[in-house]
Phi, psi and omega in degrees: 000325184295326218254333164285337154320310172324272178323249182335352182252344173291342146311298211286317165292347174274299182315330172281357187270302179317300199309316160309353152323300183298327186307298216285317206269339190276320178306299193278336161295304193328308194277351159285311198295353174278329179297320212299299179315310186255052177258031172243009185229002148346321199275326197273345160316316229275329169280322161284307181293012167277312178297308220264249164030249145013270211308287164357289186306313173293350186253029147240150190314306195281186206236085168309142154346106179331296177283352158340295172290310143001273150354275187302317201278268189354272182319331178264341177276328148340293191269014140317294216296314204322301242244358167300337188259358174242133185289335208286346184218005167290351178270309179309298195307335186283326186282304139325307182292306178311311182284314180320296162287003187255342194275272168321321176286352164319289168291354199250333188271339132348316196257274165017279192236052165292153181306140167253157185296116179293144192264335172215162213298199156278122160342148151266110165353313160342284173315328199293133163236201214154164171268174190208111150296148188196120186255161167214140137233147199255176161283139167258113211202149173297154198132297189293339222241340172257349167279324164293319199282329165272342133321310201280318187301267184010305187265010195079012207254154166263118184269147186266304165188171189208148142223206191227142178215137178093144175260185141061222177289357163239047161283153183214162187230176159196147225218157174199130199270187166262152163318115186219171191272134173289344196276355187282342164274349184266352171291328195281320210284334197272337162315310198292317168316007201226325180298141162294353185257346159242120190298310151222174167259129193275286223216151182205139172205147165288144186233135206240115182107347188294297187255000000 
């Protein structure tokens, strides 16, 4: 008698864990037959799981495989063709395919319109030469003007002309160069920046057509 009491009450304790199946399996019909219902508006799903897909790819940390995505679309329109003659799973196989191709066309136009790599380095600005306008202003005092022209020596650079505009404390000198190398004049401009007799560098320009 005990041991059919066990059993019963171990029936008894199981048989209430079953009962949401039928609920759960009544559910997953409910919601087919409703995809089912709308399968002339199929199309319009297709820019979201296009999207859903796409998104998937940017929100992971790492950089996937090229054939990865490749792959997975391949593999999901592959099982469109199989899965066309059953209806019951042909909506799931579409959907799967639409996030599959939005993932790959993700990835591939990613790679498409990456920075491409140079193959040899960049010239360094140094080398380019060119003329140079360059304003200062200076102390106006005798002097000055051979102490900047001997900076300019220094670095290699040849001055073409100068004049003086302004008196006292708004004196200025301003210079326009011969053809120089950028890195010997910006070597010159950092000399000149130094001198007690020049107060700023006002303005610096490249001159572009004098020679």
């Amino acid at each position: 008698m005990s041991g059919v009491a066990e059993e019963t009450k171990i029936a008894g304790a199981i048989r209430p864990g079953l009962a949401p199946f039928p609920a759960f399996l009544n559910f997953v019909g409910a919601v087919r037959n409703a995809v089912f219902a709308e399968r002339d508006r199929w199309f319009l799903w297709l820019p979201v799981l296009l999207g859903t897909g796409i998104g998937i790819y940017f929100s992971l940390t790492i950089e996937p495989p090229l054939w990865l995505g490749l792959t997975l679309a391949a593999i999901a329109v592959s099982r469109v063709a199989l899965e066309r003659w059953h209806e019951r799973r042909i909506a799931a196989a579409l959907a799967l395919a639409a996030v599959a191709v939005g993932f790959a066309a993700a990835e591939v136009e990613t790679r498409l319109v990456a920075a491409p790599v140079l193959e040899r380095p960049i010239r360094s600005m140094d080398h380019s030469t060119g003329q140079y306008y360059l304003n200062l202003h200076v102390e106006d005092r005798p002097g000055v003007l051979a102490e900047i022209a001997e900076a300019f020596g220094r670095n290699g650079v040849s001055i073409e002309r100068v004049w003086q505009e302004g008196f006292g404390e708004e004196a200025t000198l301003v210079f326009i160069t011969h053809r120089a190398r950028e890195g010997s004049f910006q070597g010159a401009v950092a000399e000149l920046r130094e001198l007690p007799s020049v107060r700023a560098v006002t303005s610096m320009l490249r001159v572009e057509g004098e020679e």
